[in-house]
N, C-alpha and C positions, 0 to 999 in steps of 0.2 A: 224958538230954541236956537241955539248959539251952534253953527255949523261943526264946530268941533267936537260939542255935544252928543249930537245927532249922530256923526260919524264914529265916536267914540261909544257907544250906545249899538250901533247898528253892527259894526264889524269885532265887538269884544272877543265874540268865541271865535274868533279867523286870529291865529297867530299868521300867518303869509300873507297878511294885508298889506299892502304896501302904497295906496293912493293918497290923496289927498287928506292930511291932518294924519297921518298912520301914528304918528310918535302919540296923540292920546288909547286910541285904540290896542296898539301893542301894550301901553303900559297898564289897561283895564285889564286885559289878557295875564299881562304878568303878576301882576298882585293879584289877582284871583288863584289863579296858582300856585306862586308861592304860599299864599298862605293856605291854601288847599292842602297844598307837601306837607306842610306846618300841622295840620289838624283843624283846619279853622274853616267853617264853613261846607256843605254839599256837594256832593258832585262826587264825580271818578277821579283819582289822581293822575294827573297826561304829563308826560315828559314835555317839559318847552324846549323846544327847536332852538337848536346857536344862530341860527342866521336870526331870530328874534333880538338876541341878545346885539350881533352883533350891530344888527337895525338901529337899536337904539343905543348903541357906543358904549354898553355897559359890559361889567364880567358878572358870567354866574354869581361867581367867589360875593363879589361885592352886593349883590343882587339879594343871592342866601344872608348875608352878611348884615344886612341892614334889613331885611323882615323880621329877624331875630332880634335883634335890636328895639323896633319897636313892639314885637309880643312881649319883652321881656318889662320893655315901659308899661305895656299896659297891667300886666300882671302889679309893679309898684305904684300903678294910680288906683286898682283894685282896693291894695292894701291900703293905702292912703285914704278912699275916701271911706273904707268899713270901720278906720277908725271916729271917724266924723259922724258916724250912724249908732255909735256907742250912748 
């Protein structure tokens, strides 16, 4: 398995990762959460930390911004493929 992998894998639930390959790990971290906030998926809802954000060079805003984005895709591939099942 691919070191980044592995790392990404091993440190997902640690938002203050910061070693070696962090930018996959931070972002397993993030999208689990995000779409956590969202409805999507098990677990507690946890506040994600700015110094996450700021780890990995992004904004909340945009962060929030583009999970919606793609739940909203997925909801018109929903509809899309139910009509193919007619």
């Amino acid at each position: 398995m691919p070191d980044e992998l592995s790392t990404a894998l091993r440190f997902q639930h640690d938002p203050h990762y910061a070693g070696e390959h962090y930018a996959y790990a931070n972002l397993v971290y993030l999208a689990v959460r995000l779409l956590r906030a969202n409805g999507v998926g098990a677990g507690p809802e946890q506040e994600i930390p700015d110094e996450l954000f700021d780890r990995l060079g992004l904004s909340r805003e945009k962060a929030n911004e583009s999970v919606k984005k793609v739940l909203e895709a997925e909801v018109l591939l929903r509809e899309l493929a139910s009509q193919f099942s007619k």
